[in-house]
C-alpha positions in Angstrom: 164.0 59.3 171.7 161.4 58.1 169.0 161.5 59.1 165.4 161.6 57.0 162.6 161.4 53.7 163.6 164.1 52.2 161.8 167.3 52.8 162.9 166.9 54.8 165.7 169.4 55.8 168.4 167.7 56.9 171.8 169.8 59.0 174.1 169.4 60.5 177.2 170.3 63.7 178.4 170.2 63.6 182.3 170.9 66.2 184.2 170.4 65.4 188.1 169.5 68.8 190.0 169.1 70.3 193.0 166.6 73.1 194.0 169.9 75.1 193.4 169.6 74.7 190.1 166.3 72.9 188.7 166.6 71.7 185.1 164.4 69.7 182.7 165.7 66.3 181.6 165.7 65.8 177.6 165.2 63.1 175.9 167.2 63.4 172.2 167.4 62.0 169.0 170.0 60.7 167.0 170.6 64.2 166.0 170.3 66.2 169.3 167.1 67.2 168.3 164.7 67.7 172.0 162.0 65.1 171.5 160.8 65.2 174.9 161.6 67.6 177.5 160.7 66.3 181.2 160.4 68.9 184.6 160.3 67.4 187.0 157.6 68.3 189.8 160.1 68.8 193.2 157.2 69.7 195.2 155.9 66.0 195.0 158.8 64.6 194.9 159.7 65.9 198.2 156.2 65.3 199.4 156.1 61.5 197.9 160.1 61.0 199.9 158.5 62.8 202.9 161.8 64.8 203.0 162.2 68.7 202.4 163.9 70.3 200.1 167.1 71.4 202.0 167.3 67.7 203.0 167.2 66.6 199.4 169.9 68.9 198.3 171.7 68.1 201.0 171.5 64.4 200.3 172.3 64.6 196.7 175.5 66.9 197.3 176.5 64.6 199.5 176.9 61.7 196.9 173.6 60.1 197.8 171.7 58.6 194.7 167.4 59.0 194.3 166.8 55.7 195.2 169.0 55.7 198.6 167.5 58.7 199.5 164.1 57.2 199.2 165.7 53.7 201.1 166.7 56.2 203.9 162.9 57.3 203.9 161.6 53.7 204.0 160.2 53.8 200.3 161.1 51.1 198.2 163.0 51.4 194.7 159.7 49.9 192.8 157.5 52.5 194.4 160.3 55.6 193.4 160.4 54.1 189.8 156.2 53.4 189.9 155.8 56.8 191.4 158.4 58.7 188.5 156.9 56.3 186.0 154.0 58.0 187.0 155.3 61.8 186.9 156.6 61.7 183.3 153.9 59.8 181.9 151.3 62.4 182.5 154.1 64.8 180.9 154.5 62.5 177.5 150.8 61.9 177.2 150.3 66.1 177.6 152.8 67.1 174.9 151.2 64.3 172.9 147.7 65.7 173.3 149.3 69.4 172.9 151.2 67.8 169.6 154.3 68.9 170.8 155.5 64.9 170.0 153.7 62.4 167.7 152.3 59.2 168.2 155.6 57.2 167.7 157.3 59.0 169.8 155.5 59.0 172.5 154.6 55.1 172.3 158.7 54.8 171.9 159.6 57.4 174.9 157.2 55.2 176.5 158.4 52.2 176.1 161.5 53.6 177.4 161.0 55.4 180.2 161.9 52.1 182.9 165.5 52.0 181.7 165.4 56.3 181.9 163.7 55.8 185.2 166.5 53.3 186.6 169.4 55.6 185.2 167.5 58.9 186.7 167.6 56.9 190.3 170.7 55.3 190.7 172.5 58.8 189.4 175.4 59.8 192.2 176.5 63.5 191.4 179.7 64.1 191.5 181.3 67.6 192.6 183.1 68.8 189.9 187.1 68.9 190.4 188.1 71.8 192.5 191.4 73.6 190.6 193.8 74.9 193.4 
């Protein structure tokens, strides 16, 4: 997601999961290199959507999307963005100080992460198609 700062093409690699099957979210480069790797932290996720686990997976197999899960629970979208805002920060400024990612691309990443963030919430999984 950062690199040289010229022409730079940031893509994100999203993978929405349930406690099923918990995955890290990448951030890549233009060529598929892992810049920044993000897990996220279910525990306080379910803590900060006062919801439990079950209820999450539930929700999200159902079609429901981050942010109307957190509607449902009487949190607002800005505080679910401020709140995952919050979460990967911590993570980009660790691998910074653990030089795991340089400066750039963590100021990039950074400068980023709102329009990761809204994608992240406002994912609806979709069952994959059944054959018969």
């Amino acid at each position: 997601m950062l690199y040289k700062i010229g022409v730079v093409i940031l893509l994100f690699s999203l993978t929405i999961s349930t406690t099923d099957n918990a995955q890290a979210q990448s951030l890549s480069n233009q060529n598929q290199k892992i810049v920044f790797e993000y897990t996220p932290n279910y525990n306080r996720l379910y803590s900060f959507l006062n919801i439990t686990d079950q209820e999450y997976t539930n929700s999200i197999k159902a079609g429901k999307t981050m942010a109307e899960i957190a509607e449902n629970q009487g949190i607002s979208k800005q505080s679910l963005v401020n709140f995952l805002s919050k979460e990967m920060t911590a993570q980009l400024d660790k691998q910074l100080n653990e030089g795991k990612i340089n400066k750039e691309s963590h100021e990039h990443i950074k400068s980023n992460l709102n329009s990761t963030i809204q994608h992240d919430i406002n994912y609806r999984f979709q069952k994959p198609n059944s054959k018969p």
